[in-house]
MMTF fields as JSON, N, C-alpha, C and O atoms, coordinates in Angstrom:
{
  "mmtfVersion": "1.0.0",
  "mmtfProducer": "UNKNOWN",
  "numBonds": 463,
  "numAtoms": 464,
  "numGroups": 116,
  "numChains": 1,
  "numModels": 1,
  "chainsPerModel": [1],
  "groupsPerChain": [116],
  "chainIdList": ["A"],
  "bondAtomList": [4, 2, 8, 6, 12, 10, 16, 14, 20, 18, 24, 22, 28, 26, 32, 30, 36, 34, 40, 38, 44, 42, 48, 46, 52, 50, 56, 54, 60, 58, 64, 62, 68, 66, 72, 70, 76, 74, 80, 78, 84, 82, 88, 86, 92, 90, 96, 94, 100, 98, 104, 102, 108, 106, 112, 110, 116, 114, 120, 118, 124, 122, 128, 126, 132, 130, 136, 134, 140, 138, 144, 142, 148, 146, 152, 150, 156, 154, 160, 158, 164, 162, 168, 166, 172, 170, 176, 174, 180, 178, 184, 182, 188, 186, 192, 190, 196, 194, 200, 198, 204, 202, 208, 206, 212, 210, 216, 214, 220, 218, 224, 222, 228, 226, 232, 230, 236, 234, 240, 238, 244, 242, 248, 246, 252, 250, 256, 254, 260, 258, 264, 262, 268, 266, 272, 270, 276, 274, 280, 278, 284, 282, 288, 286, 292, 290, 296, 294, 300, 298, 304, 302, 308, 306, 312, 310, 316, 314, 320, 318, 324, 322, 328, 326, 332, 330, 336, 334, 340, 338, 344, 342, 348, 346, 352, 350, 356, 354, 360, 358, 364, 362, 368, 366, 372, 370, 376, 374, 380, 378, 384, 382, 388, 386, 392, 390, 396, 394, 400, 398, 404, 402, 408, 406, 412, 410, 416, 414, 420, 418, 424, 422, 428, 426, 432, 430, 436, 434, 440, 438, 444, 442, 448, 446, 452, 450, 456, 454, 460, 458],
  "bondOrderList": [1, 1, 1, 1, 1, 1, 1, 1, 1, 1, 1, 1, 1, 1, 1, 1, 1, 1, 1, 1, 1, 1, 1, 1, 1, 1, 1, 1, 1, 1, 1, 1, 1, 1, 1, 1, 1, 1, 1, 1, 1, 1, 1, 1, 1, 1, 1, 1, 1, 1, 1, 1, 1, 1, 1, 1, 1, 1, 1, 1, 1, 1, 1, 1, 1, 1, 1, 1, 1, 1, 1, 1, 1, 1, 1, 1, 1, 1, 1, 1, 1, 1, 1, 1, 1, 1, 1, 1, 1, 1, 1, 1, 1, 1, 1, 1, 1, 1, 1, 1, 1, 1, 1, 1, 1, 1, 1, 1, 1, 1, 1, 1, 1, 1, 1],
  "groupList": [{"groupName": "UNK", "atomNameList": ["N", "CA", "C", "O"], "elementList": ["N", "C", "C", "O"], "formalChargeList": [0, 0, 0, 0], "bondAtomList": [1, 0, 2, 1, 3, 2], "bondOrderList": [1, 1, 2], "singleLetterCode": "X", "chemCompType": "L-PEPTIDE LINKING"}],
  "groupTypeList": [0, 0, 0, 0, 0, 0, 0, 0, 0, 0, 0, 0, 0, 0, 0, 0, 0, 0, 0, 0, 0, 0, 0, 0, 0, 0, 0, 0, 0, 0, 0, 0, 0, 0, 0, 0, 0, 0, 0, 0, 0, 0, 0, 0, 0, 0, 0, 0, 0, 0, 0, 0, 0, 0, 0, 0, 0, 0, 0, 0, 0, 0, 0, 0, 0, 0, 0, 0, 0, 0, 0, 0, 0, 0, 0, 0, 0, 0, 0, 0, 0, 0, 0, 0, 0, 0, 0, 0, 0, 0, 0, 0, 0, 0, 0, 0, 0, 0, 0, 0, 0, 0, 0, 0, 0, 0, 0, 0, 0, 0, 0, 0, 0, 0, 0, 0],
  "groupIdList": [1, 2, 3, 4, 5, 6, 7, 8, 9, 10, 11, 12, 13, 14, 15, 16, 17, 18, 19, 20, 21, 22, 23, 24, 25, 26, 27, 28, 29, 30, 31, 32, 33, 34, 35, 36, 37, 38, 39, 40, 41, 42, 43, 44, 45, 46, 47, 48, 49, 50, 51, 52, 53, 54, 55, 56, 57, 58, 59, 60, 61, 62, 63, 64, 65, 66, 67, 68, 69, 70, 71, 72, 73, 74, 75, 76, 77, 78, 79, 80, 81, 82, 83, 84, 85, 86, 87, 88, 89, 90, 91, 92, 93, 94, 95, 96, 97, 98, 99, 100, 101, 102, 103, 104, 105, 106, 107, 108, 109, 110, 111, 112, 113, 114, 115, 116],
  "secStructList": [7, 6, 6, 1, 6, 6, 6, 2, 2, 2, 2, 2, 2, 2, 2, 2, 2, 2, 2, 2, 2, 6, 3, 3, 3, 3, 3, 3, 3, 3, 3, 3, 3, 7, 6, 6, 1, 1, 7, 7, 2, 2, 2, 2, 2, 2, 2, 2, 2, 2, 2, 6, 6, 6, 6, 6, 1, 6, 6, 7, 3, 3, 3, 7, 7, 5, 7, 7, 7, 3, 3, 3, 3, 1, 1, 1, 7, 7, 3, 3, 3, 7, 7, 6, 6, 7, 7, 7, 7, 6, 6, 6, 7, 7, 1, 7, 3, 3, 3, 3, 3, 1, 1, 7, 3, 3, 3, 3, 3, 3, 3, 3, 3, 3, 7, 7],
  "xCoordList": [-13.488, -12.312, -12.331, -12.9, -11.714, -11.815, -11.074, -11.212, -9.758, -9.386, -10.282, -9.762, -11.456, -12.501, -12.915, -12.568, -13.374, -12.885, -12.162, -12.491, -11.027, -9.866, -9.391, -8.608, -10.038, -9.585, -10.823, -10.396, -11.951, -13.152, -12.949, -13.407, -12.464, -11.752, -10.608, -10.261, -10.136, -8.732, -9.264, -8.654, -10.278, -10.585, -11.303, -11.073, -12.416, -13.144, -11.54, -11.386, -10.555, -9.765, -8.598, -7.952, -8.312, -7.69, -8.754, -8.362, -10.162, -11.14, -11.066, -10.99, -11.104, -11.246, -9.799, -9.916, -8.372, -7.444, -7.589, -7.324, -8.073, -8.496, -9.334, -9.131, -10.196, -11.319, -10.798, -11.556, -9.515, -8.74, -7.67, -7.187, -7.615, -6.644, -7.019, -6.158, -8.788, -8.918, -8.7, -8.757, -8.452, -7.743, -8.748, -9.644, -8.774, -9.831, -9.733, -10.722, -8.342, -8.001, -7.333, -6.638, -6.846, -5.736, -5.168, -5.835, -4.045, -2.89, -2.288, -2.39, -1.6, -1.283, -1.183, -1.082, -1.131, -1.357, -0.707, -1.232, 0.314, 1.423, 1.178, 1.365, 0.751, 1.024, 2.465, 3.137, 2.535, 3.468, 2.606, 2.178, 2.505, 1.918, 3.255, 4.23, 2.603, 3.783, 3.193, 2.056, 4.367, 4.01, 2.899, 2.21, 2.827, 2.338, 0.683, 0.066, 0.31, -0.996, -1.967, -3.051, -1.933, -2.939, -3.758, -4.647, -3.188, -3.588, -2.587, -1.37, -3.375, -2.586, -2.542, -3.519, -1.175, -1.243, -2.023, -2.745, -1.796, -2.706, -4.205, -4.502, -5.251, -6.175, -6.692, -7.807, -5.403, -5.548, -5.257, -5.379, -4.947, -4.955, -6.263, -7.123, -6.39, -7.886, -9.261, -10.343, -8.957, -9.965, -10.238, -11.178, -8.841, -8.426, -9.481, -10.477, -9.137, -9.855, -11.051, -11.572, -11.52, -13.423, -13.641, -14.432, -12.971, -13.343, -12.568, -12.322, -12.33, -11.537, -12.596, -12.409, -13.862, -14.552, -15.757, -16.635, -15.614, -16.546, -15.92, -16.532, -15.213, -14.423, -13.37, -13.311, -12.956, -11.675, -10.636, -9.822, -10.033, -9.343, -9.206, -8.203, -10.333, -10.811, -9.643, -9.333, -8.844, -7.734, -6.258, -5.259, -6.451, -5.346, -4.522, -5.216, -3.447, -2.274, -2.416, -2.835, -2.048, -2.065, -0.685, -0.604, 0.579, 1.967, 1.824, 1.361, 2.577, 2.495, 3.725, 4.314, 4.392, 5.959, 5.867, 5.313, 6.805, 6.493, 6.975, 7.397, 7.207, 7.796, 8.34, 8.134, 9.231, 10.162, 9.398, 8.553, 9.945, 9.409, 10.525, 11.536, 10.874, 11.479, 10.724, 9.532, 11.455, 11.324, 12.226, 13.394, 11.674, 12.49, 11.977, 10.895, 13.545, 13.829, 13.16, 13.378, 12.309, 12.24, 12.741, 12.419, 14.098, 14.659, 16.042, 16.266, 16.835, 17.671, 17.714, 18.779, 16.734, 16.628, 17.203, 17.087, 17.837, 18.186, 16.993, 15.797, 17.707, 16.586, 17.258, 18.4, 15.988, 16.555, 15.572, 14.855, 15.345, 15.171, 14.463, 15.157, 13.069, 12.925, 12.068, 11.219, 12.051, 11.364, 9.725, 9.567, 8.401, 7.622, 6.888, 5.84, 7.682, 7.111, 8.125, 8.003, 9.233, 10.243, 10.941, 11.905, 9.232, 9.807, 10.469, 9.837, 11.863, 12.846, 13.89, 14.354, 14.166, 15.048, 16.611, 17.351, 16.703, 18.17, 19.488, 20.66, 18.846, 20.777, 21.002, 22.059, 19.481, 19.65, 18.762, 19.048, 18.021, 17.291, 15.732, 14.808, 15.486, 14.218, 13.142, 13.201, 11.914, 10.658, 10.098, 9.04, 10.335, 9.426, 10.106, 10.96, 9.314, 9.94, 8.282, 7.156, 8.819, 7.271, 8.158, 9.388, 6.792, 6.841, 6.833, 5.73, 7.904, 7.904, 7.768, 7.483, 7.962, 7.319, 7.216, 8.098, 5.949, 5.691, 4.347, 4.043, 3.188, 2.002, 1.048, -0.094, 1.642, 1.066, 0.677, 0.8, -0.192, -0.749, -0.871, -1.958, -0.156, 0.615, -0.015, 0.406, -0.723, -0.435, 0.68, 0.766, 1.71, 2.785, 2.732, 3.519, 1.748, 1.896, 0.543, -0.208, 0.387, -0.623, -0.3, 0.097, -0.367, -0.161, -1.712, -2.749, -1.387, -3.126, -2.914, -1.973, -3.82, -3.927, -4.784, -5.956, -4.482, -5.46, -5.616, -4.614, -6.644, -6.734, -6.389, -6.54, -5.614, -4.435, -3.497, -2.679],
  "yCoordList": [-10.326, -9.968, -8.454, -7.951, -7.758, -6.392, -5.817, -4.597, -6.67, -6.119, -6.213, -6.316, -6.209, -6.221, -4.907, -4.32, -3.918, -2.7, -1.677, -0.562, -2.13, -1.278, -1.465, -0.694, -2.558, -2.364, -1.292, -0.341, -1.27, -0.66, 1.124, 1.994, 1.336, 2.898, 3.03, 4.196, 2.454, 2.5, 2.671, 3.28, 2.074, 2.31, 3.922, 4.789, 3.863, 5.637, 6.308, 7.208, 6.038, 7.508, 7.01, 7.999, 5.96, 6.18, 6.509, 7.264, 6.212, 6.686, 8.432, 9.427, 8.309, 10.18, 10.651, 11.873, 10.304, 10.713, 10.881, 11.867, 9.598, 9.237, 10.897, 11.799, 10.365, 11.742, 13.203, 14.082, 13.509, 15.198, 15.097, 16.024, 13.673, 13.716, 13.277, 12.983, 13.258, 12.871, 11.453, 11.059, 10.843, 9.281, 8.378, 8.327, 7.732, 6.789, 5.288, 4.557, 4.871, 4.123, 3.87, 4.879, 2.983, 2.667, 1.979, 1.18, 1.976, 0.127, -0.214, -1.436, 0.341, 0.342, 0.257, 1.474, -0.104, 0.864, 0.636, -0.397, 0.977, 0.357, 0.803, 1.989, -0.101, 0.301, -0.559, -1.415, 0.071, 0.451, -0.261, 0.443, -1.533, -2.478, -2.759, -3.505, -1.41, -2.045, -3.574, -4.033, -4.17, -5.377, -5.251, -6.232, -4.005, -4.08, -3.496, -2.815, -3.575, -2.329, -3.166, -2.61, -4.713, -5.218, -6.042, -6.892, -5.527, -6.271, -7.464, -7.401, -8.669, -9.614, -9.278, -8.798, -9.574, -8.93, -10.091, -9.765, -11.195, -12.048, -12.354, -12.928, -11.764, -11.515, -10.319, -10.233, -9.211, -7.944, -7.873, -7.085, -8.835, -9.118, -9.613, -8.962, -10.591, -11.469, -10.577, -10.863, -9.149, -8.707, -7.279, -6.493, -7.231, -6.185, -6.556, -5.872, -7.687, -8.46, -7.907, -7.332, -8.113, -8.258, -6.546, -6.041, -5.578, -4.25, -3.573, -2.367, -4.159, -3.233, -3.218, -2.402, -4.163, -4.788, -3.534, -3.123, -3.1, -2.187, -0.683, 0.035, -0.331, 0.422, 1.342, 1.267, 1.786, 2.874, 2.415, 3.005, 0.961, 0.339, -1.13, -1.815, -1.332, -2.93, -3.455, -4.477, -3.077, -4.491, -3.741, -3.648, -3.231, -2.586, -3.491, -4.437, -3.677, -4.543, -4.039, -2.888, -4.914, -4.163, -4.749, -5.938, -3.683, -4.216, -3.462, -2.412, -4.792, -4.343, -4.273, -4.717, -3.333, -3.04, -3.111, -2.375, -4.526, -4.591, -3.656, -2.772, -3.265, -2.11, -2.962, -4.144, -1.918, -2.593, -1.911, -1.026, -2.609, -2.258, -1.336, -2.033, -0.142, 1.023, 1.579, 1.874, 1.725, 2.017, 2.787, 2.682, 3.916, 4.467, 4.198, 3.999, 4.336, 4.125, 5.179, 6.33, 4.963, 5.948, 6.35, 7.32, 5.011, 5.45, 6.112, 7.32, 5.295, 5.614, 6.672, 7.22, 6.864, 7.447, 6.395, 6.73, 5.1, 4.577, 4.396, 4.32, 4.337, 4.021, 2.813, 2.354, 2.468, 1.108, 0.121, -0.057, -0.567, -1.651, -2.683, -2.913, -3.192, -4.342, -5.423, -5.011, -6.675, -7.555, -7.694, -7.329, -8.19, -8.38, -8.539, -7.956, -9.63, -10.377, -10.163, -10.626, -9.108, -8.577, -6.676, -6.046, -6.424, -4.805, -4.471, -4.145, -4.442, -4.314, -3.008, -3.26, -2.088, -1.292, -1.915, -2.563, -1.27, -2.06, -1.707, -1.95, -1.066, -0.488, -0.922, -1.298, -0.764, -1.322, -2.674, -3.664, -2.719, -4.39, -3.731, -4.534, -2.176, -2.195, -2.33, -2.194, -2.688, -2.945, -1.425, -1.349, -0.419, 0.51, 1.968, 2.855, 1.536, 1.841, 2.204, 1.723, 3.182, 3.938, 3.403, 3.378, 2.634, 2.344, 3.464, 3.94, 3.934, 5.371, 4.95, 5.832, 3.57, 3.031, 1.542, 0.81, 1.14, -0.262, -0.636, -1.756, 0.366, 0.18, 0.736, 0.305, 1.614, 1.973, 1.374, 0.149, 2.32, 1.79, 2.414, 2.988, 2.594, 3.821, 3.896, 2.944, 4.68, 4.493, 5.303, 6.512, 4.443, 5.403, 5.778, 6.643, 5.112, 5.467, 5.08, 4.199, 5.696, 5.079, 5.194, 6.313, 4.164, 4.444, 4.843, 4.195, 6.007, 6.223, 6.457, 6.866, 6.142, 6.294, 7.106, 6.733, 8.455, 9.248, 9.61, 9.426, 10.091, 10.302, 10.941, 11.011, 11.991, 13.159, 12.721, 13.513],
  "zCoordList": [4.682, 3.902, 3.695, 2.726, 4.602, 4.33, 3.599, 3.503, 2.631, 1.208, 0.186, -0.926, 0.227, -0.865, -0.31, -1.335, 0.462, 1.012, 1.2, 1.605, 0.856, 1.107, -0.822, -1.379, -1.47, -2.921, -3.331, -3.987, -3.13, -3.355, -2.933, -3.674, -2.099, -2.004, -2.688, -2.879, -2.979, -3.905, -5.764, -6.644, -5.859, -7.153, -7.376, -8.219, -6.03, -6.346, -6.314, -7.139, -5.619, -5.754, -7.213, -7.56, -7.91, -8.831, -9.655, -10.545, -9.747, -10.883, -10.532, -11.252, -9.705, -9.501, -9.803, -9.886, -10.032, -10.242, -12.132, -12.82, -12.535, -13.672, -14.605, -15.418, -13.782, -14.256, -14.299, -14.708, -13.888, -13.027, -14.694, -15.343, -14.93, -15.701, -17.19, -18.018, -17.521, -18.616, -19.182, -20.347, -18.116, -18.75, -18.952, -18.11, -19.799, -20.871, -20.153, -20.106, -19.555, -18.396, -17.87, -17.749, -17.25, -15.889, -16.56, -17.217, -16.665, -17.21, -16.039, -15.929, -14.928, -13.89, -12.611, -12.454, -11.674, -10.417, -9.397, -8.982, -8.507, -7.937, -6.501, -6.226, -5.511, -3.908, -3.517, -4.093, -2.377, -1.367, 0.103, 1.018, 0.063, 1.601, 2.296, 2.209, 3.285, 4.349, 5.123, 5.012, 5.928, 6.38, 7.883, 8.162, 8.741, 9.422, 8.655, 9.474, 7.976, 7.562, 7.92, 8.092, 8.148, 8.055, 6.685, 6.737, 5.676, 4.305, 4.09, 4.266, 3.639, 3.184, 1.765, 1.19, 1.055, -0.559, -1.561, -2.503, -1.254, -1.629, -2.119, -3.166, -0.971, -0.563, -1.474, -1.987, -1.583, -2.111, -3.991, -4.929, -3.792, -5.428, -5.689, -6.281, -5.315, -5.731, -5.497, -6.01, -4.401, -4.237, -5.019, -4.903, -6.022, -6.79, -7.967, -8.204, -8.643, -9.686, -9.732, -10.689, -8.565, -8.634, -8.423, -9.219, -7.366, -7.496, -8.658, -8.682, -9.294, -10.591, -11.737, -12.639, -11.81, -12.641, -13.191, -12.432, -14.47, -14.544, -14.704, -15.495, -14.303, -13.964, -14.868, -16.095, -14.458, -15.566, -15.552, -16.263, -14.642, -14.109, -14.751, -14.95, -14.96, -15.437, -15.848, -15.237, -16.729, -17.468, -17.046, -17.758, -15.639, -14.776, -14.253, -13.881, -14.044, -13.66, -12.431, -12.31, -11.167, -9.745, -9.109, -8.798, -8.906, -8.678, -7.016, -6.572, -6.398, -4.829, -5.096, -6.082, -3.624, -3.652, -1.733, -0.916, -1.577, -0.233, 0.491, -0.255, 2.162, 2.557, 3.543, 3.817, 4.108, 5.64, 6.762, 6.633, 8.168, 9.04, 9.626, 9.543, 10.172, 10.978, 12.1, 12.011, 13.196, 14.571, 14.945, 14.572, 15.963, 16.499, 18.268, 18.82, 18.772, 20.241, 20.956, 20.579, 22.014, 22.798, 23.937, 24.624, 24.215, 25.42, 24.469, 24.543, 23.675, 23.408, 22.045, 21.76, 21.398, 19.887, 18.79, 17.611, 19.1, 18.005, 17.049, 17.328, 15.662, 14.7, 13.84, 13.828, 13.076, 12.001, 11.823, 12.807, 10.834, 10.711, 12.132, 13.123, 12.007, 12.628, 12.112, 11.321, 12.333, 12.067, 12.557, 13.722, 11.822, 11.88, 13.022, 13.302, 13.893, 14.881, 16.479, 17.613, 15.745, 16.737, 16.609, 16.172, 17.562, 17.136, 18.117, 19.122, 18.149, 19.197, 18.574, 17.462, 18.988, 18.997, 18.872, 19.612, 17.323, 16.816, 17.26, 16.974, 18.037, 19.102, 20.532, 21.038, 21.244, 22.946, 22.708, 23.383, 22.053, 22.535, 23.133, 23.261, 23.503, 24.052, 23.076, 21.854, 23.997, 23.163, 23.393, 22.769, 23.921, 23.948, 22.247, 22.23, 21.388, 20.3, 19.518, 19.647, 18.776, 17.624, 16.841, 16.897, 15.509, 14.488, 13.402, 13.133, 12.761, 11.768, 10.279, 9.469, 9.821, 8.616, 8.729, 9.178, 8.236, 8.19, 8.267, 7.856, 8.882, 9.057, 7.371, 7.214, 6.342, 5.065, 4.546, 4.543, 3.654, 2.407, 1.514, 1.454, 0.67, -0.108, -1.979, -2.636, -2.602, -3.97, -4.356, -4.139, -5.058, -5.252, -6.824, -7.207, -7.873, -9.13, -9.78, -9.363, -10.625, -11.76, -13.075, -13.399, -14.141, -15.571, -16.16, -16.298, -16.386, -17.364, -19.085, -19.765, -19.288, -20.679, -21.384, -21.342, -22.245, -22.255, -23.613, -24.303, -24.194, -25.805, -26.18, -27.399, -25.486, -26.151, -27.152, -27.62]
}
């Protein structure tokens, strides 16, 4: 389960955001899983639990914010929107297309709480 990994670096860098900012702890913490990144959010909750434990984080809420998948064409330049299991270029139908969002793993926020 390599979201017990990928939650375990996620805590050193909100603890180290923590520490820059004086904060006593986390209430928060909001990613951005795109659908291609490879994390199941599921997995990433349950494995949030156990690496949050101890921590500056400990009684931290963990809000995922799913993402879309976007491609761009490399024959035609179209861009847009594609499905999971169908990365097809949304203007000609080709498969030869770069993925420009959908593979992330984003922290987009933290609530801290500080004794100021």
């Amino acid at each position: 389960m390599h979201e017990l990994s990928v939650c375990q670096g996620l805590i050193r860098q909100v603890e180290r955001i923590a520490a820059e900012n004086a904060a006593t702890s986390v209430d928060r913490i909001v990613l951005k899983v795109g659908p291609l990144s490879g994390i199941e959010p599921e997995l990433l909750r349950h494995a949030f639990t156990i690496a949050r434990e101890g921590t500056v984080a400990a009684l931290a809420e963990l809000e995922l914010s799913q993402g879309s998948i976007k491609v761009r064409c490399r024959l035609c330049g179209g861009a847009g929107e594609a499905a999971v299991n169908r990365l097809l270029c949304p203007d000609c139908g080709e498969w030869q297309v770069d993925v420009t969002e959908g593979e992330e793993l984003l922290l987009l926020s933290l609530d801290l709480e500080t004794s100021l």
